[in-house]
Gaussian input, Z-matrix of N, CA and C with variables (Angstrom, degrees):
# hf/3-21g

backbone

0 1
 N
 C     1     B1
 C     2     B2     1     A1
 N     3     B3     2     A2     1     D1
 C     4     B4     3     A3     2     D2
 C     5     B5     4     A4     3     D3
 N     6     B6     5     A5     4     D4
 C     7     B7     6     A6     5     D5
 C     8     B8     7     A7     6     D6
 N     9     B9     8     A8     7     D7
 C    10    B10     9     A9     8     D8
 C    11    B11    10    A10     9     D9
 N    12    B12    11    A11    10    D10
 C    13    B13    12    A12    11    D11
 C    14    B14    13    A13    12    D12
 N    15    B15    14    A14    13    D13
 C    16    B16    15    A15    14    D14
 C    17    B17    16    A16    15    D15
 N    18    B18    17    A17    16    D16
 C    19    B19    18    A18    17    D17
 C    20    B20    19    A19    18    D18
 N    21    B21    20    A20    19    D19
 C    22    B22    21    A21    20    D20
 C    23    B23    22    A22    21    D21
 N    24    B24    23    A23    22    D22
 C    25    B25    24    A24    23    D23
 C    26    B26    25    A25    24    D24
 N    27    B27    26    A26    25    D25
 C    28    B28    27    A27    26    D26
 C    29    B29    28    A28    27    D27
 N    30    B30    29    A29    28    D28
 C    31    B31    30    A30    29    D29
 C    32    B32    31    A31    30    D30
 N    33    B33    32    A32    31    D31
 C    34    B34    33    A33    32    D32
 C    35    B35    34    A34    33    D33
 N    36    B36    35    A35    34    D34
 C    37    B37    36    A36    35    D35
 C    38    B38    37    A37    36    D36
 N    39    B39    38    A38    37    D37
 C    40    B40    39    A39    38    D38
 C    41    B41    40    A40    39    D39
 N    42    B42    41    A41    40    D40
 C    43    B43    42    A42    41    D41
 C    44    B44    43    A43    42    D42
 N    45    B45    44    A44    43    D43
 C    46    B46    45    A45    44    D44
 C    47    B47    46    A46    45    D45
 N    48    B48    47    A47    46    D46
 C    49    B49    48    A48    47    D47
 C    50    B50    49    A49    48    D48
 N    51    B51    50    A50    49    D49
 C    52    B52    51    A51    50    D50
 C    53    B53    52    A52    51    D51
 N    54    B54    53    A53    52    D52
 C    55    B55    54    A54    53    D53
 C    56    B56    55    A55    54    D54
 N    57    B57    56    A56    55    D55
 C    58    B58    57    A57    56    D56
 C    59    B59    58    A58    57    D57
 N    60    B60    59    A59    58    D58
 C    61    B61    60    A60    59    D59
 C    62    B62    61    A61    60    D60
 N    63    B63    62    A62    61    D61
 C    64    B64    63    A63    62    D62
 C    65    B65    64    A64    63    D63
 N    66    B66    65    A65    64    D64
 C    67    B67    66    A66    65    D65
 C    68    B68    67    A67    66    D66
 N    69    B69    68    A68    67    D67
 C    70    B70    69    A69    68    D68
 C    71    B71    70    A70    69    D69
 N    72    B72    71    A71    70    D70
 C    73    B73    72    A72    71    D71
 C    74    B74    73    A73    72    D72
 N    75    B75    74    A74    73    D73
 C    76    B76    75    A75    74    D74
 C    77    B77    76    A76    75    D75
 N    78    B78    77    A77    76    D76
 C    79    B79    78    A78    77    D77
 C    80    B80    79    A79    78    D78
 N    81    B81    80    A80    79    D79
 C    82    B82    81    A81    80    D80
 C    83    B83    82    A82    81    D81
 N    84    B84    83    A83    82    D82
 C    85    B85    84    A84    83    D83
 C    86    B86    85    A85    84    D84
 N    87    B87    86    A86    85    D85
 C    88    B88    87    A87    86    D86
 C    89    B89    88    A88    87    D87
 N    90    B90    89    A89    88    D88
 C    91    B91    90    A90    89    D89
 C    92    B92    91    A91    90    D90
 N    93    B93    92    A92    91    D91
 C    94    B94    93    A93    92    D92
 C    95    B95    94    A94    93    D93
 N    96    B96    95    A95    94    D94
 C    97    B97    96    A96    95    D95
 C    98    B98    97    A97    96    D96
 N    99    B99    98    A98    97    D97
 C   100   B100    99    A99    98    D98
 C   101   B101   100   A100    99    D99
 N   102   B102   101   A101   100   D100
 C   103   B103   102   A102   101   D101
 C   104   B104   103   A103   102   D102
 N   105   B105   104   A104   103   D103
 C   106   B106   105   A105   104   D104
 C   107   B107   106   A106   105   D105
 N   108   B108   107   A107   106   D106
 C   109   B109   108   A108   107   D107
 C   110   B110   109   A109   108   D108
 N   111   B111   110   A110   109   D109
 C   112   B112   111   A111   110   D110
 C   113   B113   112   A112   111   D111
 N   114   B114   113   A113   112   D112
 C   115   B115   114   A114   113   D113
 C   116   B116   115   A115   114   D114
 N   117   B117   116   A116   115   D115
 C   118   B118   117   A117   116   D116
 C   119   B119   118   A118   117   D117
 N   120   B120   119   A119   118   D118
 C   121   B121   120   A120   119   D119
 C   122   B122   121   A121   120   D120
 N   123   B123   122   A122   121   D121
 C   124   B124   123   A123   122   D122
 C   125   B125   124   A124   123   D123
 N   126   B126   125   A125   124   D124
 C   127   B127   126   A126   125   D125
 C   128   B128   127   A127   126   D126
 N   129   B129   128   A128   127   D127
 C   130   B130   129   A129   128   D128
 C   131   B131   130   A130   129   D129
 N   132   B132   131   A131   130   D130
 C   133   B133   132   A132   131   D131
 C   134   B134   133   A133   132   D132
 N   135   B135   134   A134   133   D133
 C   136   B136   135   A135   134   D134
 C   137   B137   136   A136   135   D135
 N   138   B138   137   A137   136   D136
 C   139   B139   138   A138   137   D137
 C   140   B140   139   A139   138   D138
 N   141   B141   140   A140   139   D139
 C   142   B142   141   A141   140   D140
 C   143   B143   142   A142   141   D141
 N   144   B144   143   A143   142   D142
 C   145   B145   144   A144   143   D143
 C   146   B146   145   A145   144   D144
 N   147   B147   146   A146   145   D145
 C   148   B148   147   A147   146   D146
 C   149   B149   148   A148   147   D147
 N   150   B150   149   A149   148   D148
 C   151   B151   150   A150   149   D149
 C   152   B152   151   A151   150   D150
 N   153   B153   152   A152   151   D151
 C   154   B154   153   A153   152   D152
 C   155   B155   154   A154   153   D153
 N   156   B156   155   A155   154   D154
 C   157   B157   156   A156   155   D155
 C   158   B158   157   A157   156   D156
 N   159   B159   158   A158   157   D157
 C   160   B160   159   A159   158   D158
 C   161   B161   160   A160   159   D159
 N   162   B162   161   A161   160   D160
 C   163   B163   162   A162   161   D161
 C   164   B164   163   A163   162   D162
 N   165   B165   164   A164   163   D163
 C   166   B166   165   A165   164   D164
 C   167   B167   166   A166   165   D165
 N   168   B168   167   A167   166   D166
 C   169   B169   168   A168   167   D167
 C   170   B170   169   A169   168   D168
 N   171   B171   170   A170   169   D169
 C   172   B172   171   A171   170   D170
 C   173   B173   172   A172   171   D171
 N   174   B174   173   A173   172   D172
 C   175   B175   174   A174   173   D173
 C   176   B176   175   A175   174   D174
 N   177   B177   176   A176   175   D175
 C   178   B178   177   A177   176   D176
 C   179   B179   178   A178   177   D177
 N   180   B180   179   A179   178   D178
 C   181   B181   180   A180   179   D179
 C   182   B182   181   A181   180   D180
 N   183   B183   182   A182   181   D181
 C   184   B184   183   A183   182   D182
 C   185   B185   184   A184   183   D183
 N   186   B186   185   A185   184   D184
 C   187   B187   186   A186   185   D185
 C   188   B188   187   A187   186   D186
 N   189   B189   188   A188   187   D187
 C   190   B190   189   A189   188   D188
 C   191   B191   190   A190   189   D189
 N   192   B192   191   A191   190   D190
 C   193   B193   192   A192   191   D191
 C   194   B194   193   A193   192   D192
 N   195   B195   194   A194   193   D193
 C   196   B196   195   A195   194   D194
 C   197   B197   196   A196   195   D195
 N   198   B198   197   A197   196   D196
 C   199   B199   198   A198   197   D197
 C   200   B200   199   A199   198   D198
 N   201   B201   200   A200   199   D199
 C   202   B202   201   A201   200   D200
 C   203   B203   202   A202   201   D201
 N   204   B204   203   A203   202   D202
 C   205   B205   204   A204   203   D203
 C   206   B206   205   A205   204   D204
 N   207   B207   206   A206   205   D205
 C   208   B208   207   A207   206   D206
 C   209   B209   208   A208   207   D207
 N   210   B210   209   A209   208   D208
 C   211   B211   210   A210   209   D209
 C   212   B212   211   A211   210   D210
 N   213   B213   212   A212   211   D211
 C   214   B214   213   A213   212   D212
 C   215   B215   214   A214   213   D213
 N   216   B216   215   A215   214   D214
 C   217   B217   216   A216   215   D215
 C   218   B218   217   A217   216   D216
 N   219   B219   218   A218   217   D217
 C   220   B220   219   A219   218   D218
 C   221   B221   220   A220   219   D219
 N   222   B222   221   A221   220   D220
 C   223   B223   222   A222   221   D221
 C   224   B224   223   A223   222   D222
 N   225   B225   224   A224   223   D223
 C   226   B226   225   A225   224   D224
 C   227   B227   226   A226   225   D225
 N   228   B228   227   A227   226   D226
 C   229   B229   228   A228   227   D227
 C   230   B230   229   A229   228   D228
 N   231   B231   230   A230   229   D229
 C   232   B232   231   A231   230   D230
 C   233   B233   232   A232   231   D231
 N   234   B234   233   A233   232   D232
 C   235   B235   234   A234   233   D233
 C   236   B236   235   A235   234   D234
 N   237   B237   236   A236   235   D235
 C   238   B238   237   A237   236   D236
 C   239   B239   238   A238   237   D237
 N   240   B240   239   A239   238   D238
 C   241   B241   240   A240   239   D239
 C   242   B242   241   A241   240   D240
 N   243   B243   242   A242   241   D241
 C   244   B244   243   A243   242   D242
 C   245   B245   244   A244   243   D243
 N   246   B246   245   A245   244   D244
 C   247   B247   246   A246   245   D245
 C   248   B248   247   A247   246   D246
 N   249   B249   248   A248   247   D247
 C   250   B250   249   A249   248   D248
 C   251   B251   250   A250   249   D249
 N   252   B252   251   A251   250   D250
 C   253   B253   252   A252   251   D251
 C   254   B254   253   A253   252   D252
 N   255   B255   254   A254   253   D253
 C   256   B256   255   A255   254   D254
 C   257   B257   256   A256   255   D255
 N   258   B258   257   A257   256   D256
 C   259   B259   258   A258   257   D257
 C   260   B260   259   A259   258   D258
 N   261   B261   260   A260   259   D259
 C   262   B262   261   A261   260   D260
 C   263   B263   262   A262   261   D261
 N   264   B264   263   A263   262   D262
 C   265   B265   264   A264   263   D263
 C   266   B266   265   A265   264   D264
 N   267   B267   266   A266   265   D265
 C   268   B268   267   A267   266   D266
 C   269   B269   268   A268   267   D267
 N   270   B270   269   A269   268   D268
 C   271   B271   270   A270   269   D269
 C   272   B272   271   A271   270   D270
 N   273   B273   272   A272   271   D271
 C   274   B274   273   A273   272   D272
 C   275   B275   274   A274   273   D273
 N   276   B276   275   A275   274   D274
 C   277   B277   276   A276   275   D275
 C   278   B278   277   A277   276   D276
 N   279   B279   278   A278   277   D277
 C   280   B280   279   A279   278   D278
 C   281   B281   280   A280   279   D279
 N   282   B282   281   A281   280   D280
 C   283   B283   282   A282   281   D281
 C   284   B284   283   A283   282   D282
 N   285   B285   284   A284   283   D283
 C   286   B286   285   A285   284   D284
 C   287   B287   286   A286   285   D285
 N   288   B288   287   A287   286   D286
 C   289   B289   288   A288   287   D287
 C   290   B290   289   A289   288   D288

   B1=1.4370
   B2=1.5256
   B3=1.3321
   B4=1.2320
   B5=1.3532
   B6=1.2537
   B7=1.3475
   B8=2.0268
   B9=1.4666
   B10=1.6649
   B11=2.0543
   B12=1.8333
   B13=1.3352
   B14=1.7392
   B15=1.3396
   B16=1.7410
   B17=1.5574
   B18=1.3479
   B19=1.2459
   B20=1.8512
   B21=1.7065
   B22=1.1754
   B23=1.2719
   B24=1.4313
   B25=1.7514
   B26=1.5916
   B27=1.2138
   B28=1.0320
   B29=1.4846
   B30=1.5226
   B31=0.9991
   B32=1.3709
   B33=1.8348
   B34=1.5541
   B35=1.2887
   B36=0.9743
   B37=1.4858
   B38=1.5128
   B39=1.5530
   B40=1.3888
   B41=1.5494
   B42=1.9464
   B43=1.2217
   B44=1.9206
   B45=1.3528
   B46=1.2887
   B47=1.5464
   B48=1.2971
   B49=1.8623
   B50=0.8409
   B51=1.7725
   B52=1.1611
   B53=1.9631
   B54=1.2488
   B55=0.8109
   B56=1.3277
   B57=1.1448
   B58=1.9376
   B59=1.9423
   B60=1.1344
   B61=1.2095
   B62=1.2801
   B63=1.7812
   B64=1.7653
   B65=2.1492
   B66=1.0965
   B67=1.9951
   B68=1.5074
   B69=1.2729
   B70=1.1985
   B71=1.5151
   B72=1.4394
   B73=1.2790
   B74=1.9268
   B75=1.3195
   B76=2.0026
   B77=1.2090
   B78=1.5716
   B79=1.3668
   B80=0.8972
   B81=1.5002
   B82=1.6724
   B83=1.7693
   B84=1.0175
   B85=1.2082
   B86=1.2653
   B87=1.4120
   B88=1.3313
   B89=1.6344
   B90=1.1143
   B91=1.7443
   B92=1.4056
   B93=1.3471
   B94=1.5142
   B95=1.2690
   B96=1.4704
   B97=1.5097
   B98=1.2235
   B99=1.8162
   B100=1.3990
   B101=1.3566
   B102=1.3787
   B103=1.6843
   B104=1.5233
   B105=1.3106
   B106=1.6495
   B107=1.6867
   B108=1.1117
   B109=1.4770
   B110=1.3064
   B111=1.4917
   B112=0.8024
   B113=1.9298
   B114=1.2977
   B115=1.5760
   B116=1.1937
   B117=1.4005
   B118=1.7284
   B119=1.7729
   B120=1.1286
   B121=1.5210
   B122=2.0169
   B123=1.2745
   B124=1.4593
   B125=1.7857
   B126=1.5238
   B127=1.6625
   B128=1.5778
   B129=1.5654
   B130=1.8698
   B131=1.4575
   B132=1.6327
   B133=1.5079
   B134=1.6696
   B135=1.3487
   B136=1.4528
   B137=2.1341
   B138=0.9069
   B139=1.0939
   B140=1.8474
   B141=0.8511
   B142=1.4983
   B143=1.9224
   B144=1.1269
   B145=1.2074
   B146=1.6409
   B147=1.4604
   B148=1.3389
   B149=1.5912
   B150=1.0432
   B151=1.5477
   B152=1.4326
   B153=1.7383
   B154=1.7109
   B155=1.5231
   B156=1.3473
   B157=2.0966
   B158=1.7835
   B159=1.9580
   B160=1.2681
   B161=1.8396
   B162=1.2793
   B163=1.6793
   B164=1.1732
   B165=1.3642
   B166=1.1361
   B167=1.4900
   B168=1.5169
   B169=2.0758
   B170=1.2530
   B171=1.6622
   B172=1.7005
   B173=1.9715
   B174=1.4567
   B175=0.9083
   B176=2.0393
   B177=1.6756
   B178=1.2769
   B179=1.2432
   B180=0.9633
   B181=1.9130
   B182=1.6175
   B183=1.1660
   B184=1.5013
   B185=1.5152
   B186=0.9073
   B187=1.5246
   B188=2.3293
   B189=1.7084
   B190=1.3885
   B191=1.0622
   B192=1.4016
   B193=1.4486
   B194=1.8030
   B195=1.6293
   B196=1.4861
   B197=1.2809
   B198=1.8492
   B199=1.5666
   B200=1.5388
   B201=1.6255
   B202=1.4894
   B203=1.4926
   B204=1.2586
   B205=1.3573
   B206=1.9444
   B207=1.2078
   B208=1.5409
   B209=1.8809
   B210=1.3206
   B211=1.5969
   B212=1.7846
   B213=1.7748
   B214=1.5006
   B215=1.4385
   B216=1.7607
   B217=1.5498
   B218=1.4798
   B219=0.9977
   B220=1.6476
   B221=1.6111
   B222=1.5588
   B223=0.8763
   B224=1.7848
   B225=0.9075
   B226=1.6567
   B227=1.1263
   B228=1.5048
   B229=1.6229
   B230=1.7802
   B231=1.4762
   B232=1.6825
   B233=1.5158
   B234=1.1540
   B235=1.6607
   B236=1.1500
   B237=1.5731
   B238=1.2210
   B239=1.2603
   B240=1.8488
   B241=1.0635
   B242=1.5623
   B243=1.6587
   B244=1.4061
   B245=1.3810
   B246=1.4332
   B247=1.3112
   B248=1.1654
   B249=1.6183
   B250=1.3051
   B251=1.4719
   B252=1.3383
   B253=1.8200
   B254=1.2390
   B255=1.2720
   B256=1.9732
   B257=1.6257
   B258=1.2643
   B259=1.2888
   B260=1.8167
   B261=1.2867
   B262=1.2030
   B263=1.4491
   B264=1.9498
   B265=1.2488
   B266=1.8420
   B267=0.8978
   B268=1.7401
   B269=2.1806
   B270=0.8188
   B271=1.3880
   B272=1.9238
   B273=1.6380
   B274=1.3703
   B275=1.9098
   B276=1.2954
   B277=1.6174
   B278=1.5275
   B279=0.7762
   B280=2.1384
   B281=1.7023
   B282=1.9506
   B283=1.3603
   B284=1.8369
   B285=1.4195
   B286=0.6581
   B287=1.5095
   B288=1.8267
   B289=1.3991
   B290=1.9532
   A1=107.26
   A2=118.08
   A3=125.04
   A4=126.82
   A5=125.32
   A6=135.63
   A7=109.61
   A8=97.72
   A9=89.06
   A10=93.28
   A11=88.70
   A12=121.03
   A13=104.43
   A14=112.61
   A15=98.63
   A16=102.30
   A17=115.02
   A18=132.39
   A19=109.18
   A20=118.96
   A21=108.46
   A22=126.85
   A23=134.40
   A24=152.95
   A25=91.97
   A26=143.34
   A27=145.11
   A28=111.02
   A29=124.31
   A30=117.38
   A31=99.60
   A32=102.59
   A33=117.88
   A34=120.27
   A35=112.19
   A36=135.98
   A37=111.52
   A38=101.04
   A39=103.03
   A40=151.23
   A41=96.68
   A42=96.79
   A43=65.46
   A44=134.38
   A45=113.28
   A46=134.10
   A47=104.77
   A48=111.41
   A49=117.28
   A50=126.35
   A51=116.39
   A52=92.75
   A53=130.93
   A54=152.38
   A55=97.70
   A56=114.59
   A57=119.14
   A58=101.68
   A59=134.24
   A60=127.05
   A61=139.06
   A62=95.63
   A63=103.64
   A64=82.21
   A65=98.38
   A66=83.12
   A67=110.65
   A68=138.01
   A69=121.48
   A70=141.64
   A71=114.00
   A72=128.53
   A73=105.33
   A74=113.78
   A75=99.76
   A76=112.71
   A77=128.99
   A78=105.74
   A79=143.17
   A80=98.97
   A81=112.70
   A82=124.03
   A83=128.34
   A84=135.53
   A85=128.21
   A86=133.72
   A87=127.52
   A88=147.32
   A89=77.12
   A90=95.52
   A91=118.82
   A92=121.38
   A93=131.78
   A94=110.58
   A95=138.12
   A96=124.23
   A97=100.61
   A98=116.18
   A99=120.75
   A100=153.32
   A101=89.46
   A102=108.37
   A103=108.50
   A104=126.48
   A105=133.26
   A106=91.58
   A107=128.43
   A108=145.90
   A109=128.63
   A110=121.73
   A111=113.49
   A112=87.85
   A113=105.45
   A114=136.84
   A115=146.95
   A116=113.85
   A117=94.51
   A118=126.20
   A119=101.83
   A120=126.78
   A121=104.21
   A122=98.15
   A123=95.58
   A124=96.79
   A125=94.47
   A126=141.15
   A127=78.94
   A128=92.48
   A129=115.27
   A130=100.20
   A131=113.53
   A132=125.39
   A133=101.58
   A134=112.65
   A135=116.67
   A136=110.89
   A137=109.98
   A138=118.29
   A139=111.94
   A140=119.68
   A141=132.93
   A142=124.78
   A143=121.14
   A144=114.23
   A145=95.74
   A146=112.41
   A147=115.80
   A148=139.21
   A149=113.20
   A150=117.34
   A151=102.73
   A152=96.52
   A153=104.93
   A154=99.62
   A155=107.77
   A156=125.51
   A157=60.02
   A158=75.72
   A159=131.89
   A160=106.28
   A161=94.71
   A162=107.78
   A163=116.12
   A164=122.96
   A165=136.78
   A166=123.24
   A167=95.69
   A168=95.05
   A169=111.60
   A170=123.34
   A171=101.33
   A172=105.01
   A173=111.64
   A174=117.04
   A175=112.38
   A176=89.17
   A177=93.83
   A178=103.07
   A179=165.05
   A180=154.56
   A181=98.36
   A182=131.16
   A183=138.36
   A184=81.70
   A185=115.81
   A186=148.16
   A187=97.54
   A188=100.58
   A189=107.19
   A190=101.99
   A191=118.22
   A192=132.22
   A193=115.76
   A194=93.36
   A195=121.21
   A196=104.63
   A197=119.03
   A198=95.25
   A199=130.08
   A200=118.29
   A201=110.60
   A202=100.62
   A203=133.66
   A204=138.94
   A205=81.58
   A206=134.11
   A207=118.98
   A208=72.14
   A209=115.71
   A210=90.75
   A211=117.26
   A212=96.87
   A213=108.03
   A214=116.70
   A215=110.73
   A216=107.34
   A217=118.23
   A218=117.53
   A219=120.68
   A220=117.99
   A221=107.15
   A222=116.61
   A223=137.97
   A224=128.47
   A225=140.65
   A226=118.60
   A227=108.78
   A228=116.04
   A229=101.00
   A230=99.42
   A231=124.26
   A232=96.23
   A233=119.19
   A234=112.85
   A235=138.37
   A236=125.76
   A237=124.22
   A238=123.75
   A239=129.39
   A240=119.78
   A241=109.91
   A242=124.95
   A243=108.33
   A244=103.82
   A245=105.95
   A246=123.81
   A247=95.51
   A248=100.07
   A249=93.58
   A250=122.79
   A251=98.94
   A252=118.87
   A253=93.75
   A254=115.96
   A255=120.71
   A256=106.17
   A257=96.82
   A258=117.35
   A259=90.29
   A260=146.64
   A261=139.58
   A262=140.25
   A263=89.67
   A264=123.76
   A265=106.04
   A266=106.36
   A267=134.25
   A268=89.52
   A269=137.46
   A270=129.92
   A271=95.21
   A272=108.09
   A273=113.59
   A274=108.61
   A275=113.55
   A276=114.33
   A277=93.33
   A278=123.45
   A279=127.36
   A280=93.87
   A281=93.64
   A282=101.73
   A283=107.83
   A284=129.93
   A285=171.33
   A286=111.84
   A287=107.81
   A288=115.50
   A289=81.70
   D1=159.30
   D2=-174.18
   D3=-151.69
   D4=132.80
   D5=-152.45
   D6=-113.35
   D7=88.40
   D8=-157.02
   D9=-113.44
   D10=121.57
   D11=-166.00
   D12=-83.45
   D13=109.20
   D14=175.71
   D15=-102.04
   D16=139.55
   D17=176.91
   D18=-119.09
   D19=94.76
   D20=169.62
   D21=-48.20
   D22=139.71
   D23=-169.50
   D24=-111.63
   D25=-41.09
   D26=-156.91
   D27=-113.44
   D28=177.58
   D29=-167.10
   D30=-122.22
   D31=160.36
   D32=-159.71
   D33=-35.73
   D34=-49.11
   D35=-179.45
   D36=-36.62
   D37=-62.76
   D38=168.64
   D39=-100.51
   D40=33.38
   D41=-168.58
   D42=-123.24
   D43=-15.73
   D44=157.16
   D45=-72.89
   D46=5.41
   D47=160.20
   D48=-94.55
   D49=-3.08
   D50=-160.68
   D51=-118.90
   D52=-15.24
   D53=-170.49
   D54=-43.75
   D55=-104.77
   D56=-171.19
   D57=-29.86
   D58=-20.66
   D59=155.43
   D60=-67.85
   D61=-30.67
   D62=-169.76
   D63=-85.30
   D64=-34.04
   D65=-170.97
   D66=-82.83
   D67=4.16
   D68=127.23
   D69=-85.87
   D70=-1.22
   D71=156.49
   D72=-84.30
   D73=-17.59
   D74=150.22
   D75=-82.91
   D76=-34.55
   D77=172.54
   D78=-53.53
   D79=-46.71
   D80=156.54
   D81=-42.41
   D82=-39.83
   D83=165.84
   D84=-71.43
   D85=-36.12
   D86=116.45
   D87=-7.06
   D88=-67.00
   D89=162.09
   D90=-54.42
   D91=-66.47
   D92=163.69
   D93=-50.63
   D94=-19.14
   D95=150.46
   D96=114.02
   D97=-4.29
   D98=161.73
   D99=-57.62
   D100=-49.42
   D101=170.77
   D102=-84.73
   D103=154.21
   D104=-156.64
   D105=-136.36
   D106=-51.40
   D107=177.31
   D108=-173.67
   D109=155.08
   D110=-150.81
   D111=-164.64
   D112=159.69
   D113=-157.84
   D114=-177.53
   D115=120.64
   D116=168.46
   D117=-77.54
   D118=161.16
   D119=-170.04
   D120=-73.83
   D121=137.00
   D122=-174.14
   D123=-133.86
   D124=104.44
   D125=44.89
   D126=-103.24
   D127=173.80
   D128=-162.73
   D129=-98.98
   D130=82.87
   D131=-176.50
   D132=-129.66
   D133=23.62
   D134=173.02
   D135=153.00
   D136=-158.83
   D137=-170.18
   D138=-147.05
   D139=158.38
   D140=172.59
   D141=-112.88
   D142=150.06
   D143=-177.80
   D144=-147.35
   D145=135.14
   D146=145.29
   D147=-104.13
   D148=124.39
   D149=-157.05
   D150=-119.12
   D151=148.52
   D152=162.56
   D153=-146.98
   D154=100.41
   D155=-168.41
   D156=-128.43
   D157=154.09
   D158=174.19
   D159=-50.36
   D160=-65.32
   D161=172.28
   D162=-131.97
   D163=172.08
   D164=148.89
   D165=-30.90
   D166=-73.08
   D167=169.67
   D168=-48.82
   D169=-39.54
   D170=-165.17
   D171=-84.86
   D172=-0.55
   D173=-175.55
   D174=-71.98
   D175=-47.99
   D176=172.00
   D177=-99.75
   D178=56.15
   D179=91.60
   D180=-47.63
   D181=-48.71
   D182=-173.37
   D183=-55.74
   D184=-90.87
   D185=-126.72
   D186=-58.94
   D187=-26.05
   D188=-176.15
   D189=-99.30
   D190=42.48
   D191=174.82
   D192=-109.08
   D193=-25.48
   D194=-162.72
   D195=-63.99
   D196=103.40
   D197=-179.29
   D198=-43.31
   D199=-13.76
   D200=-170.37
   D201=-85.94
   D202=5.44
   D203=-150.22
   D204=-128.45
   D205=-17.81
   D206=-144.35
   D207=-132.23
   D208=-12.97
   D209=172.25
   D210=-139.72
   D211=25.23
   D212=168.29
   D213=88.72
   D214=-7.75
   D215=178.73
   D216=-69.01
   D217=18.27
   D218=-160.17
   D219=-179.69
   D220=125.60
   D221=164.35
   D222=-104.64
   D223=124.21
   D224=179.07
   D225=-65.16
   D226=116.01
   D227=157.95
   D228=-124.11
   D229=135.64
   D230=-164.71
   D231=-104.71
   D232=120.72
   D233=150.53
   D234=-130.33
   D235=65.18
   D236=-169.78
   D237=-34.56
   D238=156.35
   D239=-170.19
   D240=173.61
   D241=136.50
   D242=-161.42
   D243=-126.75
   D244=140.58
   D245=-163.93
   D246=-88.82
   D247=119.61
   D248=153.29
   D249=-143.70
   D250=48.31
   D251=174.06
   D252=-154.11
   D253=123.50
   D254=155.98
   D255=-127.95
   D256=-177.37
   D257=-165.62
   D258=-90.03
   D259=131.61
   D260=178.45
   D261=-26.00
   D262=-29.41
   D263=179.37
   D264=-59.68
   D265=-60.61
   D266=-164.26
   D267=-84.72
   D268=10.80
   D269=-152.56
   D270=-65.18
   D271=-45.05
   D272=178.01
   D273=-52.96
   D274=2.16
   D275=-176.82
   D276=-95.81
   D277=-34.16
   D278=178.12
   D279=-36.20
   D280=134.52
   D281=170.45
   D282=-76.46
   D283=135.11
   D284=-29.42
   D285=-92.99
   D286=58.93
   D287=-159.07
   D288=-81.15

């Protein structure tokens, strides 16, 4: 599982043109069964993603898809990491639940 940290580089303005693009590039990731959840950061200086990709590489091949990633509004920090305590709710998040 993976815990991928977005930190905007650019300013509001232009990670809000890019917006209605970057949230159908989460749907899309969703869809593929990748993305788990996902959010912006409060105060609104980036966004959060929770992921469960195969690897790392296929995590970021996805991930350099992200218009904020394909036009510099945003930068990525990755932190893989395996659950292995959840809340009952999340129990299907357990490493090798």
């Amino acid at each position: 599982m993976f815990v991928v940290s977005l930190t905007y580089v650019r300013p509001l303005e232009v990670v809000d043109a890019l917006l209605a693009e970057h949230v159908e590039f989460l749907k899309q990731g969703y869809a593929e069964g990748v993305f788990l959840a996902s959010g912006r950061k409060s105060p609104r200086t980036g966004g959060v993603i929770l992921a469960r990709a195969a690897s790392r590489a296929a995590l970021e091949a996805l991930l350099a898809r992200d218009p904020f990633r394909r036009e510099g509004a945003a930068e990525y920090e990755i932190t893989e990491f395996a659950a292995t305590m959840t809340a009952p709710e999340l129990a299907a998040l357990r490493e090798g639940a």
